[in-house]
PyMOL Python script that loads the backbone (N, CA, C, O; Angstrom):
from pymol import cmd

cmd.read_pdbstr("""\
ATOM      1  N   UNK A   1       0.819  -1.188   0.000  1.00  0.00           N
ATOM      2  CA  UNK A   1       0.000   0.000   0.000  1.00  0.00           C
ATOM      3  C   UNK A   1       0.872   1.265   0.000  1.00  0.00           C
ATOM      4  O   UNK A   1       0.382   2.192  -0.645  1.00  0.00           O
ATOM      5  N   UNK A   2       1.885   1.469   0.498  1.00  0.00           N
ATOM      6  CA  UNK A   2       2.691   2.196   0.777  1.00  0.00           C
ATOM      7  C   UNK A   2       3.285   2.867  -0.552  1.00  0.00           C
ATOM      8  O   UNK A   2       3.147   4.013  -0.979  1.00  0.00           O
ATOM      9  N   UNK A   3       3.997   1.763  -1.068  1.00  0.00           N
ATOM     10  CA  UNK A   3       4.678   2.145  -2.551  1.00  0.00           C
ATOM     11  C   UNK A   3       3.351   2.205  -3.590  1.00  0.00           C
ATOM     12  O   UNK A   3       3.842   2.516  -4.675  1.00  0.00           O
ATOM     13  N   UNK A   4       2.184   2.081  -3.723  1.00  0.00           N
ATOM     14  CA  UNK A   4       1.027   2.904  -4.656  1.00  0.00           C
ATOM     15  C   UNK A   4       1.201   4.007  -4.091  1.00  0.00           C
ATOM     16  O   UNK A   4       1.875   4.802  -4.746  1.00  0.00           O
ATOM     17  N   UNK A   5       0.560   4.616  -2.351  1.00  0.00           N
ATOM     18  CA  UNK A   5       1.219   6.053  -2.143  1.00  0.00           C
ATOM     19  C   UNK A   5       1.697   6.415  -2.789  1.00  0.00           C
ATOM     20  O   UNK A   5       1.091   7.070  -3.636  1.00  0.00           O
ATOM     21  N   UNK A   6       3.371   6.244  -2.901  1.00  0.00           N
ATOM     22  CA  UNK A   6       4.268   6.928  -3.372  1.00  0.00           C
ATOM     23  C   UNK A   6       3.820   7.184  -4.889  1.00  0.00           C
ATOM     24  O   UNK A   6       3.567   8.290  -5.366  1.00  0.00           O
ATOM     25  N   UNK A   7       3.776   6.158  -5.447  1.00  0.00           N
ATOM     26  CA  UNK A   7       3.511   5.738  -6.904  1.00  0.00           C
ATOM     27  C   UNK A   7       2.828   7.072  -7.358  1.00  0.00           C
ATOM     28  O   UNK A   7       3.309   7.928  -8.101  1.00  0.00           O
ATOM     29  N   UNK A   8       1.145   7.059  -6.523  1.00  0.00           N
ATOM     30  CA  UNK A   8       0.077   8.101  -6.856  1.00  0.00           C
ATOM     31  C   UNK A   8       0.718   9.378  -6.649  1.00  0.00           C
ATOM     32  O   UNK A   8       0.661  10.254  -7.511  1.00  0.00           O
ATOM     33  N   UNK A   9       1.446   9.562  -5.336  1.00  0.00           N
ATOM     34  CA  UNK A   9       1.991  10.813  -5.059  1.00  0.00           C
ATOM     35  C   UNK A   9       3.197  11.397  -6.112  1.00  0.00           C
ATOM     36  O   UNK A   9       2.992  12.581  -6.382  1.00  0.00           O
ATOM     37  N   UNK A  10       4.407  10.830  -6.766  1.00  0.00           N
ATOM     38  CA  UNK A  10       4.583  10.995  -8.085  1.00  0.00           C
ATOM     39  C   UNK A  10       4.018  11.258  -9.410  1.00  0.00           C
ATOM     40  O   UNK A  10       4.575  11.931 -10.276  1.00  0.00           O
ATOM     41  N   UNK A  11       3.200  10.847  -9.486  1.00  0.00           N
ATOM     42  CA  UNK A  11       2.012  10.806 -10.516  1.00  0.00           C
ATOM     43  C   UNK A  11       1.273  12.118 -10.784  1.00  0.00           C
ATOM     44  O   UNK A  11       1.015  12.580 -11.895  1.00  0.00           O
ATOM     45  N   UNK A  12       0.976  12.636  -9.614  1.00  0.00           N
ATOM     46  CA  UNK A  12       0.230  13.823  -9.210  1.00  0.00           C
ATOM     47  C   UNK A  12       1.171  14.915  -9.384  1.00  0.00           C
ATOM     48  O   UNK A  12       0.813  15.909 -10.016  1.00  0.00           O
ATOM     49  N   UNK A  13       2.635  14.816  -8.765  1.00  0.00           N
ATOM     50  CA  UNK A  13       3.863  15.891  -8.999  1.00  0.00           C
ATOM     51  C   UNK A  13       4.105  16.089 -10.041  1.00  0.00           C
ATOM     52  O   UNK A  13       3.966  17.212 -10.524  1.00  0.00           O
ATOM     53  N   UNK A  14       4.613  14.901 -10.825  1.00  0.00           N
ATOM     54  CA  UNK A  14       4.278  15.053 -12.479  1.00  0.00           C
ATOM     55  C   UNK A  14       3.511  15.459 -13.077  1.00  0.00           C
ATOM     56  O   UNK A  14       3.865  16.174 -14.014  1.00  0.00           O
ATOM     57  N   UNK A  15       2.512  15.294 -12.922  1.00  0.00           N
ATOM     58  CA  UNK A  15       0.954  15.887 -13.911  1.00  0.00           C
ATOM     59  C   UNK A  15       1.629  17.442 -13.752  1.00  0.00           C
ATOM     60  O   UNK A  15       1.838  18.117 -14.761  1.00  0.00           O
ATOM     61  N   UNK A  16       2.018  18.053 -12.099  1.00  0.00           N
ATOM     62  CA  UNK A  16       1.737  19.471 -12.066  1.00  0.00           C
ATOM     63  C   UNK A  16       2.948  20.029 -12.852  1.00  0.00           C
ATOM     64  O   UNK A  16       3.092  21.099 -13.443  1.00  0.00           O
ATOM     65  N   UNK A  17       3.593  19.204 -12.715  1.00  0.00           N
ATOM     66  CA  UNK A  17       5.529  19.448 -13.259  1.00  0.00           C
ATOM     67  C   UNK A  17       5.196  19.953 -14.873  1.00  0.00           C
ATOM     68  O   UNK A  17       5.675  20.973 -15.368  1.00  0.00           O
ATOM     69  N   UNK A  18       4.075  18.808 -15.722  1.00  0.00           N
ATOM     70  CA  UNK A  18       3.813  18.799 -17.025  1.00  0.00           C
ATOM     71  C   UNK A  18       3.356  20.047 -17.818  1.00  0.00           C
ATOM     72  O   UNK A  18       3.604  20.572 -18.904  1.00  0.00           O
ATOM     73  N   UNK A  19       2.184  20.371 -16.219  1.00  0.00           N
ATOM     74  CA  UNK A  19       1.567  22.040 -16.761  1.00  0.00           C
ATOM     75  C   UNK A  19       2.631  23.096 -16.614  1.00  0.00           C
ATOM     76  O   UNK A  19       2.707  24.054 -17.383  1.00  0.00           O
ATOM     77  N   UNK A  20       3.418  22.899 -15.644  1.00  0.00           N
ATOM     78  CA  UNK A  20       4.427  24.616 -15.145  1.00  0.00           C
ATOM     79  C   UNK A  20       5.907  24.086 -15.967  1.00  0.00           C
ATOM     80  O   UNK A  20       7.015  24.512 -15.640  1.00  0.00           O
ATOM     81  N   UNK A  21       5.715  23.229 -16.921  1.00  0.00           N
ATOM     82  CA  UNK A  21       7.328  23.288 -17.086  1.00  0.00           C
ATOM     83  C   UNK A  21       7.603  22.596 -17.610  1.00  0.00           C
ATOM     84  O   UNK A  21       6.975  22.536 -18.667  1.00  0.00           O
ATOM     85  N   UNK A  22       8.642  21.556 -17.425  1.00  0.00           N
ATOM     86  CA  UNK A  22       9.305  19.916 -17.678  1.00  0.00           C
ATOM     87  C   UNK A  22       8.883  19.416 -17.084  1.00  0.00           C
ATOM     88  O   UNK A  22       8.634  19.975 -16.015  1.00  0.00           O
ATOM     89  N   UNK A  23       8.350  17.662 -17.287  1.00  0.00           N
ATOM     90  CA  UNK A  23       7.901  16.802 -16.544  1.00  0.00           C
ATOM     91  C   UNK A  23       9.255  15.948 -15.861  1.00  0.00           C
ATOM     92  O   UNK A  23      10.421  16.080 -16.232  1.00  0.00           O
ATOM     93  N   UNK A  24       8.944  15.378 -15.172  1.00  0.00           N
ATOM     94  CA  UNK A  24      10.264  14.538 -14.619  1.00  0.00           C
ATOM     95  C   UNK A  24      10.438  13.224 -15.211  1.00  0.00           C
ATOM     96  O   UNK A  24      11.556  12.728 -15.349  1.00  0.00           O
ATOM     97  N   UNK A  25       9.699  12.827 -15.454  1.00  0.00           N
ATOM     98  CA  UNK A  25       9.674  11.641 -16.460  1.00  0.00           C
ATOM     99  C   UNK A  25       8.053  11.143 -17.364  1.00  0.00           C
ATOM    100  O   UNK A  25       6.944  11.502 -16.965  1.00  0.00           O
ATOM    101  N   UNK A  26       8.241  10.444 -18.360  1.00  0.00           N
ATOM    102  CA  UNK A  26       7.326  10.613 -19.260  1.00  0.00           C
ATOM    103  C   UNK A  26       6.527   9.193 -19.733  1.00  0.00           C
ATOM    104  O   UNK A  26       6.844   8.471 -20.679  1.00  0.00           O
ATOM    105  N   UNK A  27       5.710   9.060 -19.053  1.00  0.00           N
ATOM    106  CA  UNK A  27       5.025   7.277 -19.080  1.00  0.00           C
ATOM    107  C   UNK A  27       3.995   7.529 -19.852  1.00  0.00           C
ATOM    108  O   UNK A  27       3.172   8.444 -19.857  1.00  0.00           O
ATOM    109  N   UNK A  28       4.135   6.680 -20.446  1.00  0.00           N
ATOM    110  CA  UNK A  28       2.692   6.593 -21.676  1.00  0.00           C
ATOM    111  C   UNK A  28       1.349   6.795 -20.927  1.00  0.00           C
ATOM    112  O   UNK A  28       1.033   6.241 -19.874  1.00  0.00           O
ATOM    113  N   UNK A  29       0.662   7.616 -21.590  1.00  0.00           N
ATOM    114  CA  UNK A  29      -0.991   8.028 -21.082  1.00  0.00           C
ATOM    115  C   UNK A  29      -1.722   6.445 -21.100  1.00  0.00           C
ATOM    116  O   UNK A  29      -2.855   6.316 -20.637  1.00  0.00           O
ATOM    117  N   UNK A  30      -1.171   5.574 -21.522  1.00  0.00           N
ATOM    118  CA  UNK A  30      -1.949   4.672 -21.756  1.00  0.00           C
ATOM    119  C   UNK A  30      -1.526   3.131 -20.806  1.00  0.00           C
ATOM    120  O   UNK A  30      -2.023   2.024 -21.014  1.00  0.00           O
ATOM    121  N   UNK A  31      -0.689   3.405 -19.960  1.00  0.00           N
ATOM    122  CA  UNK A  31       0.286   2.292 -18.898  1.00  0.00           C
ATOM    123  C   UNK A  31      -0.377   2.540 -17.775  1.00  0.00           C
ATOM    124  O   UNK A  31      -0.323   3.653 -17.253  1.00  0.00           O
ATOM    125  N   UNK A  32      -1.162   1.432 -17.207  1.00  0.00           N
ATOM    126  CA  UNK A  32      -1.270   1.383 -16.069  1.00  0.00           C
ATOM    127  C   UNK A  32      -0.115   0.078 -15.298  1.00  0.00           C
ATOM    128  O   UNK A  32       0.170  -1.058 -15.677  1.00  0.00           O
ATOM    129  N   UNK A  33       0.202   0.662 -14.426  1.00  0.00           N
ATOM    130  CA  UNK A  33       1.229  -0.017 -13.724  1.00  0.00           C
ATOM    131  C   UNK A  33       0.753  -1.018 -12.706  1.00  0.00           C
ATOM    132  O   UNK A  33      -0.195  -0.559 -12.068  1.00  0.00           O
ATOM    133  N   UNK A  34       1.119  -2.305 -12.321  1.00  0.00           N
ATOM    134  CA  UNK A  34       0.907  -2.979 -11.427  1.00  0.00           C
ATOM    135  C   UNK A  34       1.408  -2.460 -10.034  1.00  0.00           C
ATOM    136  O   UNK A  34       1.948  -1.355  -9.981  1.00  0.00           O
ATOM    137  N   UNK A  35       1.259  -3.162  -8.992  1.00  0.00           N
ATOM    138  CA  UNK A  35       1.894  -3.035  -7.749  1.00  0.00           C
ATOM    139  C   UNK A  35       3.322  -3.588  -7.913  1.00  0.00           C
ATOM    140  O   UNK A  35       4.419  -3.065  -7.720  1.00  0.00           O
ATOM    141  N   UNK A  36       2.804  -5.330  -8.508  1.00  0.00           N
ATOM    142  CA  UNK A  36       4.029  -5.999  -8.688  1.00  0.00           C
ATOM    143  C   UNK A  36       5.697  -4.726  -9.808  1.00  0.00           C
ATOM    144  O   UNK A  36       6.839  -4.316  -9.599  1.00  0.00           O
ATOM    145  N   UNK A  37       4.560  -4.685 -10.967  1.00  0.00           N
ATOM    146  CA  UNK A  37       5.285  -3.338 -11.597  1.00  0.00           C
ATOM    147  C   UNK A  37       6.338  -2.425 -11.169  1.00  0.00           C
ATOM    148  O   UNK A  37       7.407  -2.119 -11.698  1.00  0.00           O
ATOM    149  N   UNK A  38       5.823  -2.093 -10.172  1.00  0.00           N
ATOM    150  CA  UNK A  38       6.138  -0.501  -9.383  1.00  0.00           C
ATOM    151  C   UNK A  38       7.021  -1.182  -8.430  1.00  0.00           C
ATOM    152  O   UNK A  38       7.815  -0.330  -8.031  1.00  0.00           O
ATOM    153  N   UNK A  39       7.214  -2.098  -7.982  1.00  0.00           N
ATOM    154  CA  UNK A  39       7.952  -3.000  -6.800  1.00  0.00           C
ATOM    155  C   UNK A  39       9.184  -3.220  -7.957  1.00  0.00           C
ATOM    156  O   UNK A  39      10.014  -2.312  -7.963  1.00  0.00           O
ATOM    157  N   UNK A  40       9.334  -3.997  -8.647  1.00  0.00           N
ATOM    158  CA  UNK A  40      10.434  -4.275  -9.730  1.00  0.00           C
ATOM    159  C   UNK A  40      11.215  -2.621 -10.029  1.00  0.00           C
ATOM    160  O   UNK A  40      12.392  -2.275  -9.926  1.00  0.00           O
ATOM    161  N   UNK A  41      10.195  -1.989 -10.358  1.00  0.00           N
ATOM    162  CA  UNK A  41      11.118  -0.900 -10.997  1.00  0.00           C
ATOM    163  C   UNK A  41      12.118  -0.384  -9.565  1.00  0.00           C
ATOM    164  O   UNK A  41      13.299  -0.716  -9.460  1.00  0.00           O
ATOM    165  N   UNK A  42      11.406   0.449  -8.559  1.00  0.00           N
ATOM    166  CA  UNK A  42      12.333   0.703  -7.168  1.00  0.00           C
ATOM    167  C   UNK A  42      13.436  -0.335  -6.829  1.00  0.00           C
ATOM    168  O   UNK A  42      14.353  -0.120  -6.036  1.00  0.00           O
ATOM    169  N   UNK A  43      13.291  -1.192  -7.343  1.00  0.00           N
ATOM    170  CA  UNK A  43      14.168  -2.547  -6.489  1.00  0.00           C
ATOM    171  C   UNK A  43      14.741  -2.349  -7.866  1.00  0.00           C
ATOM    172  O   UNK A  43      15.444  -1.462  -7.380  1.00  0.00           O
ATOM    173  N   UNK A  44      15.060  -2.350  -9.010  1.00  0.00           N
ATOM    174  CA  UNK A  44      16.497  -2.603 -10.297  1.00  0.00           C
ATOM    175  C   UNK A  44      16.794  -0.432  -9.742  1.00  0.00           C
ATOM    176  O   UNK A  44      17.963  -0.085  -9.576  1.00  0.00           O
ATOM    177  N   UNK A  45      16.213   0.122  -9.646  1.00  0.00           N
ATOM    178  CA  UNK A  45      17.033   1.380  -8.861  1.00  0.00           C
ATOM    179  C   UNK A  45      17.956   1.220  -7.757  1.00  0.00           C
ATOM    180  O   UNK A  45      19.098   1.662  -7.630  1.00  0.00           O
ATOM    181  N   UNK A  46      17.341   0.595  -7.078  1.00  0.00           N
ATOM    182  CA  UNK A  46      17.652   0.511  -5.580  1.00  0.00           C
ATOM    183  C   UNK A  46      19.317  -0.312  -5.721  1.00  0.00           C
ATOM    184  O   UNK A  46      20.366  -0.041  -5.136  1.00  0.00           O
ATOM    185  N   UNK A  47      19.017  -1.339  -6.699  1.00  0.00           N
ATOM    186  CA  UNK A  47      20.349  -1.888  -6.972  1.00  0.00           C
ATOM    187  C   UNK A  47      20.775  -1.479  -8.033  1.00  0.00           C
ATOM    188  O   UNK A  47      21.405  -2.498  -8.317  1.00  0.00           O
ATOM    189  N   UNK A  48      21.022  -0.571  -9.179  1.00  0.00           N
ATOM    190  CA  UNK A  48      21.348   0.241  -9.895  1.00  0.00           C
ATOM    191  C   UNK A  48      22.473   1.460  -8.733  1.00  0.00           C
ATOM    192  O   UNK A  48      23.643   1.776  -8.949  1.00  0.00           O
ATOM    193  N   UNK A  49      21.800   1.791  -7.841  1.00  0.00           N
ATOM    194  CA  UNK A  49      22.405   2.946  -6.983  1.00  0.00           C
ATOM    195  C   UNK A  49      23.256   2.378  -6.076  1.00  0.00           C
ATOM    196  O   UNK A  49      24.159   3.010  -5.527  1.00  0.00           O
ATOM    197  N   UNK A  50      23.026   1.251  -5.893  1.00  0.00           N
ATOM    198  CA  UNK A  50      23.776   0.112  -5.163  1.00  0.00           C
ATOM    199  C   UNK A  50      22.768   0.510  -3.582  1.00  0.00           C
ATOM    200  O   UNK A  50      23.679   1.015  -2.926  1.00  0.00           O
ATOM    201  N   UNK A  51      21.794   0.562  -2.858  1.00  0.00           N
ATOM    202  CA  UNK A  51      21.151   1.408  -1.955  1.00  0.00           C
ATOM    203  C   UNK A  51      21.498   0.425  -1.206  1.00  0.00           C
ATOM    204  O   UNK A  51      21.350  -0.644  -1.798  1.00  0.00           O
ATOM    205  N   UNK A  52      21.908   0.316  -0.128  1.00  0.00           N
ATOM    206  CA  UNK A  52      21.653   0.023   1.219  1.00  0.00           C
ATOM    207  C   UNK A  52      21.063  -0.127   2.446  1.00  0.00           C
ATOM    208  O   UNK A  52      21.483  -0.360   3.579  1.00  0.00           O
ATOM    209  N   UNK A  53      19.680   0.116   1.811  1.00  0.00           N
ATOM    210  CA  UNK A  53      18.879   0.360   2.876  1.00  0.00           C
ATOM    211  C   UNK A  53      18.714   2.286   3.437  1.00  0.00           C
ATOM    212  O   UNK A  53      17.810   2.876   4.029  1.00  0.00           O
ATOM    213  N   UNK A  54      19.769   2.649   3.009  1.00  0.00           N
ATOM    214  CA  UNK A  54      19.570   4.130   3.547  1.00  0.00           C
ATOM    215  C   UNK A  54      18.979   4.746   2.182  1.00  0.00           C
ATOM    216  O   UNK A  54      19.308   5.932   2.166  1.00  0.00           O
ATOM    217  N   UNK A  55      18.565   4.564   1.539  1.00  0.00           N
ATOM    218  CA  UNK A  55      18.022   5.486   0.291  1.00  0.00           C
ATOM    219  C   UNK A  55      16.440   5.309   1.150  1.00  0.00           C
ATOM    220  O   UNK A  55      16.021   4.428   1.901  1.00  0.00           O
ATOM    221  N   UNK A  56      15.785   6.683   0.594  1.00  0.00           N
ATOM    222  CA  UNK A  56      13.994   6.702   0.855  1.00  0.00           C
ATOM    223  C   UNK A  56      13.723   5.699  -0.540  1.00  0.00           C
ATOM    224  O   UNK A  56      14.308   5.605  -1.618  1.00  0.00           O
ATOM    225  N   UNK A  57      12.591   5.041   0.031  1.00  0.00           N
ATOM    226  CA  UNK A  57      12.031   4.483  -0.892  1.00  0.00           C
ATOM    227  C   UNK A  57      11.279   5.389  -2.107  1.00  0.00           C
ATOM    228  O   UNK A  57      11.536   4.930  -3.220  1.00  0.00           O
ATOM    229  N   UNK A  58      10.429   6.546  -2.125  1.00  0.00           N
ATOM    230  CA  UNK A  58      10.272   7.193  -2.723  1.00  0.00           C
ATOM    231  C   UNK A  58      11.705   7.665  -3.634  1.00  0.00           C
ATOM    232  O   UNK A  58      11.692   7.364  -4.828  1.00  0.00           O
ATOM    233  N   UNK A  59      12.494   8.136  -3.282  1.00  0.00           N
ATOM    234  CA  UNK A  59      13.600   8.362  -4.198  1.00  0.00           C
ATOM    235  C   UNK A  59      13.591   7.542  -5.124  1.00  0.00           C
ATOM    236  O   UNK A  59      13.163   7.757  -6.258  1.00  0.00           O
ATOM    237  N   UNK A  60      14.118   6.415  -4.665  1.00  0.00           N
ATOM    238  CA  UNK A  60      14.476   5.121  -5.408  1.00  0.00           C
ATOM    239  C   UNK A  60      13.331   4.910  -6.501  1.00  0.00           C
ATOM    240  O   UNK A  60      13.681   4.684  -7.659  1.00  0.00           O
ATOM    241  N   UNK A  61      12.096   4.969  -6.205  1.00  0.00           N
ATOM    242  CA  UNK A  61      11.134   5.135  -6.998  1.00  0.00           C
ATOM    243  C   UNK A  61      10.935   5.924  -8.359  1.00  0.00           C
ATOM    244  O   UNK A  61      10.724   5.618  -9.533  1.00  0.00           O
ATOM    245  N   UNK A  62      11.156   7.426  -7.421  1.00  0.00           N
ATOM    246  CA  UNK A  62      11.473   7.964  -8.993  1.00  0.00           C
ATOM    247  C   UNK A  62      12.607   7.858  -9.590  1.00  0.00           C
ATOM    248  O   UNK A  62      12.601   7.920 -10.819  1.00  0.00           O
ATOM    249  N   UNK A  63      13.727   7.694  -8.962  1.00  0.00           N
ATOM    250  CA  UNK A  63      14.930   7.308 -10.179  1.00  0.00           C
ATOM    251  C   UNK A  63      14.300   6.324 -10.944  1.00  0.00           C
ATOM    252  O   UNK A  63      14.336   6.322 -12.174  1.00  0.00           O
ATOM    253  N   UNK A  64      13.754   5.530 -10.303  1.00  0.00           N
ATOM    254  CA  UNK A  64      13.406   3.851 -11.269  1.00  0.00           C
ATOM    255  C   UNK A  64      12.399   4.220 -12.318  1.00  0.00           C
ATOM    256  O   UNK A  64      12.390   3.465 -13.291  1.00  0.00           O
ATOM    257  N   UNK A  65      11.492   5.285 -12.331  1.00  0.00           N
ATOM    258  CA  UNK A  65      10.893   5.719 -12.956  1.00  0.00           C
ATOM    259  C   UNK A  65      10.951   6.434 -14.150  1.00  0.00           C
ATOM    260  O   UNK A  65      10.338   6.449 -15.217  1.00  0.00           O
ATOM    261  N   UNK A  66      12.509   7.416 -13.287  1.00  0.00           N
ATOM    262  CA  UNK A  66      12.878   8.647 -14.416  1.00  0.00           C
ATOM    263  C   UNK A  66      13.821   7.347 -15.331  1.00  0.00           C
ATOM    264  O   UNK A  66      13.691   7.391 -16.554  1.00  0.00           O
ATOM    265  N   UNK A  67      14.592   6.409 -14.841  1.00  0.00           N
ATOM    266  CA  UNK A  67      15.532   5.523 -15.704  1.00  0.00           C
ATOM    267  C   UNK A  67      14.327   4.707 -16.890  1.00  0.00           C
ATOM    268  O   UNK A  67      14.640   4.433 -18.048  1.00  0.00           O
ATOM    269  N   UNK A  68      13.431   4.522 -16.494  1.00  0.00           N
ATOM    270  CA  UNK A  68      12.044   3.599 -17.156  1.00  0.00           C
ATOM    271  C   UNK A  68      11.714   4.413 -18.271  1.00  0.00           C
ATOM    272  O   UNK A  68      11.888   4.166 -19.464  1.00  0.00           O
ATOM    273  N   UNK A  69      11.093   5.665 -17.599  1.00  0.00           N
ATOM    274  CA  UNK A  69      10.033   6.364 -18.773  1.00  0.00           C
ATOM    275  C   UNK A  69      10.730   7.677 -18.598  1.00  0.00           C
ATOM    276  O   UNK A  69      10.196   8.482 -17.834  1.00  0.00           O
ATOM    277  N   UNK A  70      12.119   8.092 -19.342  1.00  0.00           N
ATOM    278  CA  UNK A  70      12.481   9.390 -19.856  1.00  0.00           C
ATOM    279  C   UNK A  70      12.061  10.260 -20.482  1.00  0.00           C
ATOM    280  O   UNK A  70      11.860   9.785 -21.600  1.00  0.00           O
ATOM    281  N   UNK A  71      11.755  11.397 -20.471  1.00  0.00           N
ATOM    282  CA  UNK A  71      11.326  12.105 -21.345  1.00  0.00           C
ATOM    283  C   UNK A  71      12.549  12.510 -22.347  1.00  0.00           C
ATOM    284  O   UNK A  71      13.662  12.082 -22.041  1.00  0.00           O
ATOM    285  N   UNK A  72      12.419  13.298 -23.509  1.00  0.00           N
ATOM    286  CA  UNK A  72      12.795  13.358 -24.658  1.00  0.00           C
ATOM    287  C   UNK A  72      13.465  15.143 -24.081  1.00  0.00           C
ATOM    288  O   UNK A  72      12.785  15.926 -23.418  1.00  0.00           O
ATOM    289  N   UNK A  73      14.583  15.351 -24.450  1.00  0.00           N
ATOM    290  CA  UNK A  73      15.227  16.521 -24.129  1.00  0.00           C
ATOM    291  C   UNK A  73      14.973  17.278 -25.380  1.00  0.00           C
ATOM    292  O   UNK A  73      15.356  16.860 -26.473  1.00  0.00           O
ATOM    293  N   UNK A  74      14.254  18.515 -25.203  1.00  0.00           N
ATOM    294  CA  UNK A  74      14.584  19.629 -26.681  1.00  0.00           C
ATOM    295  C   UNK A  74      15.477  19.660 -26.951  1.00  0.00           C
ATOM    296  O   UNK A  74      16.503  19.765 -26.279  1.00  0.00           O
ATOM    297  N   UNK A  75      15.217  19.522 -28.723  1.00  0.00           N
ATOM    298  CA  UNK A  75      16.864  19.194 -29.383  1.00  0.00           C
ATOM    299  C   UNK A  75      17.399  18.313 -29.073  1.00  0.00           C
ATOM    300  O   UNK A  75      18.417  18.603 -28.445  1.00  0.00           O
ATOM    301  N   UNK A  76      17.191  17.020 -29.223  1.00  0.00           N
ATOM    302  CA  UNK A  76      17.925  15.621 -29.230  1.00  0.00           C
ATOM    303  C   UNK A  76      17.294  14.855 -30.071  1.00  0.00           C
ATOM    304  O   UNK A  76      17.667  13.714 -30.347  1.00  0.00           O
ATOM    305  N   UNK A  77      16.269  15.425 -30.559  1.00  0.00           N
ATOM    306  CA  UNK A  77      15.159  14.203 -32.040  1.00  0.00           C
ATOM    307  C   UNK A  77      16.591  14.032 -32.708  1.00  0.00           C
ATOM    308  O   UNK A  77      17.503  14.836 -32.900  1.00  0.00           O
ATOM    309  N   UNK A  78      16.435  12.615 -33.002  1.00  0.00           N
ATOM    310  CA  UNK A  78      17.150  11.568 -33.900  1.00  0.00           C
ATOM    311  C   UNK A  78      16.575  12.165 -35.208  1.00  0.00           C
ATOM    312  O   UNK A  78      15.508  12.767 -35.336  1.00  0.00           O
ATOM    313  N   UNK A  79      17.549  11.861 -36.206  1.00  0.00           N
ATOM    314  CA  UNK A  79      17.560  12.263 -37.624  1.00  0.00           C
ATOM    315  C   UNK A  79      17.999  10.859 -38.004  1.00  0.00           C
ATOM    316  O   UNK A  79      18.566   9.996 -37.335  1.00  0.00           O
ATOM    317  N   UNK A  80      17.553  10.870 -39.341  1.00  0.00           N
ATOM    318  CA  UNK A  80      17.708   9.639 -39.767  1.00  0.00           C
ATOM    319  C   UNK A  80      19.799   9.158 -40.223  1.00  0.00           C
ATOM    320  O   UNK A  80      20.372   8.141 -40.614  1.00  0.00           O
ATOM    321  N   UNK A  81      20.194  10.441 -39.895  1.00  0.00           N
ATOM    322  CA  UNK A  81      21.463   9.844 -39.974  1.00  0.00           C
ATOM    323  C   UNK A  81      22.126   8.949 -38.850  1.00  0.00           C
ATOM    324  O   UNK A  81      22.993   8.096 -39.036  1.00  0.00           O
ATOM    325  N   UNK A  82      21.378   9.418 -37.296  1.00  0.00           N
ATOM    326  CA  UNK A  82      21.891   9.420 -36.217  1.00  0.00           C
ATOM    327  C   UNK A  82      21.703   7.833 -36.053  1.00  0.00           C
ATOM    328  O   UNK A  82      22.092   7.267 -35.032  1.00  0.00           O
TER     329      UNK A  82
END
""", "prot")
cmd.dss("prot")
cmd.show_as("cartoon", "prot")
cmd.util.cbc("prot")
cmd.orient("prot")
């Protein structure tokens, strides 16, 4: 229950991030995520960062998130040479 919290509470920061600015990361309008889902992604962060137990779980979350579903930086579209 805890990590949906977080999950929803990201979700919601983003949406507002989307209207005032840059989003923090960019998940298809059309992905709904499992629990199991959302558990996998924090945990390949968590050991990606190498965490120890001292990382917040929320952190770990959105790294696993921002590493998952990146958004696209202005000025970086691929050309067909690239």
């Amino acid at each position: 229950m805890y990590l949906d919290g977080v999950k929803g509470g990201l979700m919601a920061y983003n949406a507002w991030l989307r209207r005032h600015g840059q989003p923090s990361f960019c998940m298809p309008g059309n992905l709904a995520s499992s629990t199991e889902q959302t558990e996998e992604i924090m945990l390949k962060s968590a050991d990606k960062r190498s965490a120890k137990g001292d990382a917040l779980v929320a952190l770990l979350l959105l790294w696993g998130i921002q590493d998952t579903y990146p958004c696209e930086k202005p000025g970086t579209e691929k050309t067909d040479s690239q």
